[in-house]
C-alpha positions in Angstrom: 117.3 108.4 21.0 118.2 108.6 17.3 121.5 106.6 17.9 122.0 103.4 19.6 125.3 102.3 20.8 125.9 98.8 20.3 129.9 98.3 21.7 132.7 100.3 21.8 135.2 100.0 18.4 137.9 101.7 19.9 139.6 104.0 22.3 141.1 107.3 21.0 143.1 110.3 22.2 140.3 112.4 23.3 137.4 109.8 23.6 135.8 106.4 23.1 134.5 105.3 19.4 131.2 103.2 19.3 129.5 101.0 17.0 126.2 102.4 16.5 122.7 102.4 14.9 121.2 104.9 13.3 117.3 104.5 13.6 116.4 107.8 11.5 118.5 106.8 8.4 118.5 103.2 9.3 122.0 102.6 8.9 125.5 101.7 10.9 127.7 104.5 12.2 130.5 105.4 14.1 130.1 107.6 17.0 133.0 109.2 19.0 132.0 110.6 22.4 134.6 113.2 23.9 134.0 114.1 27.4 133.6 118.0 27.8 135.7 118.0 31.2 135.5 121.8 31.3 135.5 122.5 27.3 133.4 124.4 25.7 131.3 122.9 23.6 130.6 125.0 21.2 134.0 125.1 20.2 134.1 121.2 19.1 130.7 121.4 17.2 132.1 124.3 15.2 135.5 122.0 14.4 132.5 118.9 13.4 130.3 121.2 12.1 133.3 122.3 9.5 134.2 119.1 9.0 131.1 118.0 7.9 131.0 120.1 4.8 134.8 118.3 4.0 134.2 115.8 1.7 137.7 113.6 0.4 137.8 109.9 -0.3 140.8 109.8 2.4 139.0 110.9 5.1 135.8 109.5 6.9 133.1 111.4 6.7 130.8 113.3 9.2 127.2 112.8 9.4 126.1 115.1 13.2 127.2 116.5 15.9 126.0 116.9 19.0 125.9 117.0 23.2 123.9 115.0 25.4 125.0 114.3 29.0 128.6 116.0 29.4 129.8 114.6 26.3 130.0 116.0 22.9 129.2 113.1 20.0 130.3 113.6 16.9 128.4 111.1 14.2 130.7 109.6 11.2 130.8 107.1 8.5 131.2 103.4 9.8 134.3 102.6 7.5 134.8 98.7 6.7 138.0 97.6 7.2 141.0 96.5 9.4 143.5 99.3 10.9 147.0 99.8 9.5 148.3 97.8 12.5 146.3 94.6 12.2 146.6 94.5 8.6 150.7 95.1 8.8 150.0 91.3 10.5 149.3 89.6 7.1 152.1 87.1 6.4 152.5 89.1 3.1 153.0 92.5 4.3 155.6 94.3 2.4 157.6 97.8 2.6 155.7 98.6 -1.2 152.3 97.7 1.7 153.8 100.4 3.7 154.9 103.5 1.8 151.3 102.8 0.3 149.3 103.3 3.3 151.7 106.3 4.0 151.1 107.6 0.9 147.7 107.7 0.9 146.8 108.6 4.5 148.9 111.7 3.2 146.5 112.9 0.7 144.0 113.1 3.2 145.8 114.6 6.0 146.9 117.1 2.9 143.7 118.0 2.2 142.5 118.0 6.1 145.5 121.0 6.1 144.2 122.6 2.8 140.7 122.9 4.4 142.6 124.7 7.7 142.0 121.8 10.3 144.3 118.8 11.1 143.8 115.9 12.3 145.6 115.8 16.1 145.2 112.0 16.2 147.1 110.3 13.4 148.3 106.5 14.2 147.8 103.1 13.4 144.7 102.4 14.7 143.1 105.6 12.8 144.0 104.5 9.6 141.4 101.7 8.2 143.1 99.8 4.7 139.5 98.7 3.6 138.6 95.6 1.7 139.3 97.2 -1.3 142.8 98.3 -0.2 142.0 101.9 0.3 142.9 103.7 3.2 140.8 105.8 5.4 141.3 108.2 8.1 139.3 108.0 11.0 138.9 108.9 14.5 139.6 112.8 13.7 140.7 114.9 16.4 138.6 117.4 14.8 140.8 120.7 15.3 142.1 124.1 13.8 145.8 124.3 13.8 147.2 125.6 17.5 144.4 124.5 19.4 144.8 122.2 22.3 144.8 118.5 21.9 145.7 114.8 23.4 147.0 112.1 20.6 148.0 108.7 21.1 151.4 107.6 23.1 154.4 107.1 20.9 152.7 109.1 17.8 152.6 112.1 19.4 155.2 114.9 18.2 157.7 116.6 20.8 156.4 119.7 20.1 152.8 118.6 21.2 153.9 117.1 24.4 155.3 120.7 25.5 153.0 123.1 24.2 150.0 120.4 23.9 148.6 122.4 20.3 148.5 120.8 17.1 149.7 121.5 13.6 150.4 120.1 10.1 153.5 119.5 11.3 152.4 117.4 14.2 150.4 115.4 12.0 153.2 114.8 9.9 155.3 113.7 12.6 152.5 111.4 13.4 152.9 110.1 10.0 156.1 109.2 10.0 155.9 107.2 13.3 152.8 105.2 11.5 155.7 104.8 8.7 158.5 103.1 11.2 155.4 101.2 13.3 154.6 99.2 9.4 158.1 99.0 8.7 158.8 96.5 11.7 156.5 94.4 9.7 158.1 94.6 6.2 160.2 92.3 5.3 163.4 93.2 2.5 165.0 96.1 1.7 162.9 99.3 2.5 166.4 102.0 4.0 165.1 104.5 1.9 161.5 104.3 3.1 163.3 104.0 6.9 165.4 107.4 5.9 162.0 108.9 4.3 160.4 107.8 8.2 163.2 109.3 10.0 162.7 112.6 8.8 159.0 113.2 8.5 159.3 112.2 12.8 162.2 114.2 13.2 162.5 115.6 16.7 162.7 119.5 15.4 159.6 120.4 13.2 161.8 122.2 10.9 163.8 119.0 10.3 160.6 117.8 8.8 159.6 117.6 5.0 158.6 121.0 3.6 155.1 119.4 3.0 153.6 116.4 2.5 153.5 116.3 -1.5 157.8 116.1 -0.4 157.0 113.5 1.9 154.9 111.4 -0.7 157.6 112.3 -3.9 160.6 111.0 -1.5 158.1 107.6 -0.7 157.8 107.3 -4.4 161.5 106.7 -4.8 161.9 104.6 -1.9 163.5 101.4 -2.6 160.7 98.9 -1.9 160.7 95.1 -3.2 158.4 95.1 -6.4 156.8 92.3 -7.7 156.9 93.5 -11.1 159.4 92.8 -13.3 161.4 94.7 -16.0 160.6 92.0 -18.3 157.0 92.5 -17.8 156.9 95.7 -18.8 159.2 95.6 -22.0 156.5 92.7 -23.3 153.6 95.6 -22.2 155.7 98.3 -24.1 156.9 96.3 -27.2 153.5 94.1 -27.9 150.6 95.9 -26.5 148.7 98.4 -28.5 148.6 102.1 -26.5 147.0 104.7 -26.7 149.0 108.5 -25.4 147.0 109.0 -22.6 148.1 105.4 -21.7 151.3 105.3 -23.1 152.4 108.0 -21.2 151.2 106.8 -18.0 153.3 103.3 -18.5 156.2 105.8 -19.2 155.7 107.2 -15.9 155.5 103.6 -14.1 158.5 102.4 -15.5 160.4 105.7 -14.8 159.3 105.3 -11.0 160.6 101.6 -11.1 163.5 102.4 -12.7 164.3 104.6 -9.6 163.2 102.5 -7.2 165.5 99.6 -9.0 168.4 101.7 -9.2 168.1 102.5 -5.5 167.8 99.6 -4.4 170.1 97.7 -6.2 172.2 99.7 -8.0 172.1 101.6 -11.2 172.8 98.3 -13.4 169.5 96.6 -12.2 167.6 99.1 -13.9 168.5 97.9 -17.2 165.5 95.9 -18.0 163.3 98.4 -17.6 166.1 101.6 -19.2 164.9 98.6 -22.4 161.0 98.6 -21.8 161.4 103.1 -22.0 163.3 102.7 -25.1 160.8 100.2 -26.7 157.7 102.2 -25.3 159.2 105.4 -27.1 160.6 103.8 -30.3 156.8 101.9 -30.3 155.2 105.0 -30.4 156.6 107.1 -32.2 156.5 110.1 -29.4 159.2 112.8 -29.5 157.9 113.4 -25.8 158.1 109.6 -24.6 161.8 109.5 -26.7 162.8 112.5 -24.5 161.9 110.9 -21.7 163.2 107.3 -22.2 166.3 109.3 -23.4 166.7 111.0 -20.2 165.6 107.9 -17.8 168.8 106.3 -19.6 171.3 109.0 -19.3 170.7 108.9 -15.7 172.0 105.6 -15.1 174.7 105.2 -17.8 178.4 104.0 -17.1 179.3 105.0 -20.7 180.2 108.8 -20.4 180.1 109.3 -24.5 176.8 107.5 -24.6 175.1 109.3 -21.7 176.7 112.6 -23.5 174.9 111.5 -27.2 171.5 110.7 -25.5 171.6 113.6 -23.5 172.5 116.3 -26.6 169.3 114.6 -28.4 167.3 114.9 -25.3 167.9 118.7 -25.3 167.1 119.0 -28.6 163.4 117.5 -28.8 163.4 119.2 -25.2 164.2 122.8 -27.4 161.5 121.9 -30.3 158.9 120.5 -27.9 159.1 123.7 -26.1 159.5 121.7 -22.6 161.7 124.1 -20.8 161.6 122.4 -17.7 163.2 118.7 -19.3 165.7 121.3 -21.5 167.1 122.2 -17.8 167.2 118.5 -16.6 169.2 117.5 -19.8 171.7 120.1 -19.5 172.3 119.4 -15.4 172.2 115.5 -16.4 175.2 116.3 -18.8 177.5 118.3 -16.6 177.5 115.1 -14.1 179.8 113.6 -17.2 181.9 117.0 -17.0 184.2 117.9 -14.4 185.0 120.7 -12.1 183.2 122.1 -8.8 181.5 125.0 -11.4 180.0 121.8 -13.5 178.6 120.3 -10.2 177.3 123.8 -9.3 175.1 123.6 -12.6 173.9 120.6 -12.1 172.7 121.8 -8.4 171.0 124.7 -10.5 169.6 122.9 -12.9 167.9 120.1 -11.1 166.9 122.3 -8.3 165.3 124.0 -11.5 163.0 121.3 -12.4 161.6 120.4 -8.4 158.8 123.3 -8.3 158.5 122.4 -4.6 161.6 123.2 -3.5 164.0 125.5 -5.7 166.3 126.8 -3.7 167.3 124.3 -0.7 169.8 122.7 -2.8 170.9 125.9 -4.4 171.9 127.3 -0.4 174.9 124.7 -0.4 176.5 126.0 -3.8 178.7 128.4 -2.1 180.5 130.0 -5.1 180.2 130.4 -8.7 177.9 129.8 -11.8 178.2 129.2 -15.3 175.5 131.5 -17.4 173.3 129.2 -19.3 170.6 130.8 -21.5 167.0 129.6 -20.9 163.5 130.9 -21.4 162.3 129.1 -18.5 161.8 131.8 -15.7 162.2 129.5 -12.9 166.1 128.6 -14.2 166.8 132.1 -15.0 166.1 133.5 -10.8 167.8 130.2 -9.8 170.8 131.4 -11.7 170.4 134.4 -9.8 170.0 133.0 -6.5 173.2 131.2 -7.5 175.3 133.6 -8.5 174.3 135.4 -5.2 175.4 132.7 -3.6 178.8 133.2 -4.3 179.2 136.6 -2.2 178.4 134.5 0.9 182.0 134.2 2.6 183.6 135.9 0.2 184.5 139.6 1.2 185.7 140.6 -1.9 182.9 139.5 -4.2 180.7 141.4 -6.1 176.9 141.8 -4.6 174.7 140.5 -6.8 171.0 142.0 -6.2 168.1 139.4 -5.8 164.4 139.9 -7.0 162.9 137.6 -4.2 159.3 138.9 -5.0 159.9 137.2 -8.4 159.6 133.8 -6.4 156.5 132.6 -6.1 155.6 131.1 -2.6 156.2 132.1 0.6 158.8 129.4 1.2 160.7 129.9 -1.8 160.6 133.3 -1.4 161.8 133.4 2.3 164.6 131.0 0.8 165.3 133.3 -1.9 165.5 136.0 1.2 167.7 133.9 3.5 170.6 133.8 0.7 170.3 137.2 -0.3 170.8 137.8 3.8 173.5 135.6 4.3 175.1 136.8 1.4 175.0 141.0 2.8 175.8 139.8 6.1 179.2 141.1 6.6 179.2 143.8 3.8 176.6 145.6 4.1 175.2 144.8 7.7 171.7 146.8 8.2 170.2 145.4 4.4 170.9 141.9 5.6 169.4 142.2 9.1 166.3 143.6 7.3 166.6 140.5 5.0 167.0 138.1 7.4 163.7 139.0 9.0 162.1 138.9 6.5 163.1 135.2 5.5 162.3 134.4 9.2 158.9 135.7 9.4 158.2 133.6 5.9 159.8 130.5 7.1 159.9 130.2 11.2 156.4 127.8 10.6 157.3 125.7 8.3 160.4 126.4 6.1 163.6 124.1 5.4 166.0 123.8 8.2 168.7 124.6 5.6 167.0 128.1 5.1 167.0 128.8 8.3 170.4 128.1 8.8 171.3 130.9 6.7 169.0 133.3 8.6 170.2 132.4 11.7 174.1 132.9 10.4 173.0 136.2 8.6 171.2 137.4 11.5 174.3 136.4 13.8 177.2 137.9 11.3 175.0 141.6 10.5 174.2 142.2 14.6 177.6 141.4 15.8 179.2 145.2 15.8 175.8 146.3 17.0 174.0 143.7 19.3 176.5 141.3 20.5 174.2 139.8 22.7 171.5 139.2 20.1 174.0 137.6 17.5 175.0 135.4 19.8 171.5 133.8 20.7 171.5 133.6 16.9 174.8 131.8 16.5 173.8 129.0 18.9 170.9 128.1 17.3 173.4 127.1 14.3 174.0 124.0 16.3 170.9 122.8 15.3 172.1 122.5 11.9 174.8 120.4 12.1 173.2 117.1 13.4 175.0 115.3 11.3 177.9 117.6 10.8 181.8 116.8 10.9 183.9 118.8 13.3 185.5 120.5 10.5 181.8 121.5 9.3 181.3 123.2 12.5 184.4 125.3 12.6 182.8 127.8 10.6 179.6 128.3 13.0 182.1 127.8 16.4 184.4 130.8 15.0 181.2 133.2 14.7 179.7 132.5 18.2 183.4 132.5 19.5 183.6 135.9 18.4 180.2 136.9 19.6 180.8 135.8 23.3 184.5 137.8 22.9 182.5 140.9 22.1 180.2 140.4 24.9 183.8 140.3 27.1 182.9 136.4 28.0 186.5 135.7 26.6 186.6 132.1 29.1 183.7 130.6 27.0 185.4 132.2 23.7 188.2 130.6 24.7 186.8 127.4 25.1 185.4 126.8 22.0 189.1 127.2 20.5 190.1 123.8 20.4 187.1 123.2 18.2 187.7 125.5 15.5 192.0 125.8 15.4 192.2 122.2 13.4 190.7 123.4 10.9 191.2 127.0 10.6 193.6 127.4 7.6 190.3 125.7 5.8 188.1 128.6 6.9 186.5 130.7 4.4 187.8 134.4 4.9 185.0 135.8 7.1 184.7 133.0 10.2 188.9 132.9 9.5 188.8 136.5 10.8 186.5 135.9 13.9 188.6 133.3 14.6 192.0 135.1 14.5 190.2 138.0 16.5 189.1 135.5 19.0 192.9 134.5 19.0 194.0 138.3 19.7 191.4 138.9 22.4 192.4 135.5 24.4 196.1 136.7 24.1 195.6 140.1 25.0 193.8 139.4 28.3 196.7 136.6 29.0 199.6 139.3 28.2 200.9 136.9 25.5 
């Protein structure tokens, strides 16, 4: 036989890995040996057989495939190293140890996902940190999304257990278990990391992040203890000679610490290193790196006139350098220093502006009003749009403002785009928003922001009620999903529109039930859920004879 096992590494969710030798290539491998137990096996040589033309750094790589004696083997890469778990053990494990294993198992599982397979095993035993502190994935599960699979106790997602099919968003839940296993190990201050955890292994898949270049940004800010110093980096900034390929890369370290500082300690501690951006920029003599330490030092200002000053000179290099993107962040930095809910509502549009990966999630929550602000940057001017659309939600009276979804590019941001457009029709002009809403489902039921589908599921509700009681309210109940973290009086709202669709559906005992829950609150309702709940009121009085 070509392959000679010499011990058994490990044990995984679908099969044993071994140690072995390979005689042909004289070299050490890793060979995992799934029992068929029923399965075809063709199907698992087609999954190794694709993953053996994959090739990324962050993922081991597969050498054969094969059956022999009811078992299919599958032939890989013998990766040198320690798993995530042992080396978490090291007296000098940190949080920054972590979020960088996390980080960088992410890539791989990313590019697993790109390729259309996931990996169905992900934990921390198959994750190797090699000698070189690089992490690889191992121990595959080697499937296409929706296919049936095992996994390993405690890292496998909720979803899996009941259906027992995998997808990206199984792995990521995966993830973010490995994430809270090393965090038990970390000493210090890592919430942020914890918070980041919590919600890529949320229970609902639609909890989770939108994708795992989110996951990885919101690790990047997570306050982690660094052991390097503002002072450091002013020295590196002020003394050393750079280059603007390198200059600009130390920008871009000291803006992450900065962050990461401020998080954790508060925006004061950043100081040091707000000093090491301004000697960088003033060092080189960059009009990009001066917008950029200009902006890094608005954002933590306590001096409202300063933060203003820095902020009107960022937009102006932003203007002349042509950098639309950093002309929006200046102008939503400066109306923090203004006041006023319409000044918060730019600032919502604006920064939402500059996060190509997710647009419009922040934009949903900006219920009325927008200031116009002139731009050339596309992406601003349909987030204005989606804005001022936003305004008609709840608001009977308000004019319809018409959104060009298909301008959005993405499915996701264009379901999102859809889902405000919906909720905004919902009660004026019923039929358009129904057709809406399903739309935005259809784009974001796999994988879209829970906030999105919020609105859908409200829109949906709201446009069906005069015509399908029954189906509005299986939509209105799923609304309390969204309110995990609600207050009562956030929930009022939703209570009022299923209250309503259970008195249409003559089930005026549960309607009645849920008035307690809305009546605190209900001279804070917005016009349209104030009038379910009033008609609610009438019903339960009418049927009493009161």
């Amino acid at each position: 036989m070509r392959y000679r096992l010499l011990g058994v590494k490990a044990k995984g969710g679908q099969g044993v890995i071994c140690h072995a030798f390979d005689h042909v290539l004289d070299r050490d491998v890793a060979v995992k040996l799934i029992p068929l137990d029923g399965r075809p096996a063709d199907e698992l040589l087609e999954e190794a057989r694709r993953l053996a033309q994959f090739s990324h750094r962050r993922v081991v790589r597969v050498h054969d495939a094969g059956t022999d004696e009811g078992f299919v083997y599958i032939v890989m890469e013998l990766v040198e190293g320690v798993s995530a778990d042992v080396f978490a053990l090291s007296p000098s494990f940190s949080a920054r140890d972590a979020t960088r294993i996390v980080r960088q198992a992410s890539e791989g599982l990313e590019a697993l996902h790109d390729a259309g397979l996931v990996h169905g095993d992900v934990s921390v035993k198959n994750i190797i940190v090699g000698r070189d502190g690089e992490v690889v994935l191992v121990d595959l599960g080697l499937s296409s999304p929706g296919a049936l699979m095992g996994g390993t106790p405690g890292f496998v997602a909720p979803e899996v257990v009941r259906t027992r099919t995998v997808s990206p968003r199984s792995d990521q839940y995966a993830l973010g278990r490995v994430l809270v296993a090393l965090l038990e190990h970390a000493p210090g201050h890592a919430q942020a990391a914890a918070r980041t955890a919590a919600r890529a292994s949320a229970e609902l898949p639609q909890r989770r992040f939108p994708s795992l270049v989110s996951l990885r940004r919101s690790l990047r800010l997570a306050p982690v203890r660094r052991a390097l110093l503002g002072g450091a980096l002013v020295f590196a900034a002020v003394a050393l000679p750079w280059d603007n390929e390198s200059s600009a890369a130390l920008m871009r370290h000291i803006e992450r610490e900065a962050f990461t500082v401020a998080e954790d300690r508060g925006p004061p501690a950043a100081h040091e290193l707000i000093a090491a951006a301004d000697a960088l920029a003033t060092r080189t003599g960059s009009d990009p790196l001066r917008l950029r330490a200009n902006l890094l030092a608005a954002r933590f200002s306590s001096d409202g006139a300063h933060r203003q000053a820095l902020l009107s000179e960022a937009f102006v290099l932003a203007k002349a350098l042509g950098d639309d993107e950093r002309q929006a962040e200046a102008l939503g930095l400066a109306s923090l220093a203004a006041t006023g809910d319409e000044d918060q509502r730019m600032l919502a549009n604006l920064s939402a502006a500059v996060d190509p990966e997710a647009p419009i999630p922040t934009l949903t929550r900006a219920m009325a009003g927008a200031p116009s602000v002139e731009s050339t940057n596309d992406r601003v001017t349909r987030t204005l749009a989606v804005i001022r659309a936003s305004e008609t939600i709840e608001q009977p009276d308000a004019a319809i403002v018409a959104l060009d979804c298909d301008a959005f590019e993405g499915r996701w941001e264009r379901g999102a785009c859809l889902s405000v457009d919906a909720a905004a029709l919902a009660d004026k002009r019923p039929a358009v928003a129904l057709e809406k809403a399903n739309e935005a489902l259809s784009l974001l039921e796999d994988g879209g922001d829970l906030e999105d589908l919020c609105l859908v599921w409200w829109a949906r509700g709201v446009s069906q009620l005069s015509t399908d009681p029954s189906a509005a309210r299986v939509d209105l109940e799923k609304l309390s999903e969204c309110c995990v973290d609600c207050t009562p009086e956030d929930e009022a709202p939703n209570y009022a529109a299923l209250a309503y669709a259970l008195a249409l559906e003559e089930r005026l005992e549960e309607a009645e039930a849920l008035l307690p829950k809305i009546e605190p609150w209900a001279k804070e309702l917005l016009p349209t859920p104030h009038t379910f709940f009033e008609r609610v009121q009438s019903a339960v009085a009418e049927r009493s004879g009161r």
